[in-house]
VOGUVO-317731 format. One record per residue (C-alpha): z, x, y; residue number from 1. Coordinates in steps of 0.001 Angstrom, whole numbers. Layout:
N
+---------+---------+---------+------+
|       w |       u |       v | resi |
+---------+---------+---------+------+
|       Z |       X |       Y |  NUM |
...
+---------+---------+---------+------+
***
This chain:
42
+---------+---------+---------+------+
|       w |       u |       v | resi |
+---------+---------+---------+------+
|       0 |       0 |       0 |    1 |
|     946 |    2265 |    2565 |    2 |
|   -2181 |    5109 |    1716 |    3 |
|   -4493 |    2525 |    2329 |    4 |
|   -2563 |    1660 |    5775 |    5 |
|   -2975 |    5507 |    6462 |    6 |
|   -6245 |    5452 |    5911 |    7 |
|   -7530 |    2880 |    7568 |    8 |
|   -5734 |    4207 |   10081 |    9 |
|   -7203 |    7599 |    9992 |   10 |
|  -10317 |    6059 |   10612 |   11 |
|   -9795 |    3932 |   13193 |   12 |
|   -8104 |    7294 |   14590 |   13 |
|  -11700 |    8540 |   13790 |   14 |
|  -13867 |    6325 |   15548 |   15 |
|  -11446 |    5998 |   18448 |   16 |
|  -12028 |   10576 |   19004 |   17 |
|  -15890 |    9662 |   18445 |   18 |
|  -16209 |    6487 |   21250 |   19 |
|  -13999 |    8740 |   24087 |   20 |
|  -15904 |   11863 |   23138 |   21 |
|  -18816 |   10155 |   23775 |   22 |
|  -17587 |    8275 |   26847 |   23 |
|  -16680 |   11923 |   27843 |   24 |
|  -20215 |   13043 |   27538 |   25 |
|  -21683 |   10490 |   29425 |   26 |
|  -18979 |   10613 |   32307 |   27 |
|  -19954 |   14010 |   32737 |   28 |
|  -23984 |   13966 |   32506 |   29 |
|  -23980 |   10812 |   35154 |   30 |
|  -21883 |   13386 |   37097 |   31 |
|  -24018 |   15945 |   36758 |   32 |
|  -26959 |   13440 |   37553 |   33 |
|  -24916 |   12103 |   40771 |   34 |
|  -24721 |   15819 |   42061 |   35 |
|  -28541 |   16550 |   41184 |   36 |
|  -29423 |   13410 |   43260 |   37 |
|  -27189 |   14588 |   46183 |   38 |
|  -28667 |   18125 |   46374 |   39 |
|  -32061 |   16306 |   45441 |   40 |
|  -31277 |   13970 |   49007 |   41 |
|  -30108 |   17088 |   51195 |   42 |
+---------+---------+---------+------+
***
């Protein structure tokens, strides 16, 4: 009972790390983008 609670938990754990690395990746490319625009405008 409870190792199938862990691991279901692991991965929910899992997919959790995956969605906010990805979030991460994006947050930082549409900054990236946002600062090529600005020079881009100047």
């Amino acid at each position: 009972m409870s190792k199938t609670l862990s691991v279901e938990n692991h991965e929910r754990i899992s997919k959790d790390l995956k969605k906010l690395k990805f979030k991460r990746i994006v947050a930082q490319v549409s900054q990236t983008d946002r600062f090529a625009l600005y020079l881009r405008i100047r």
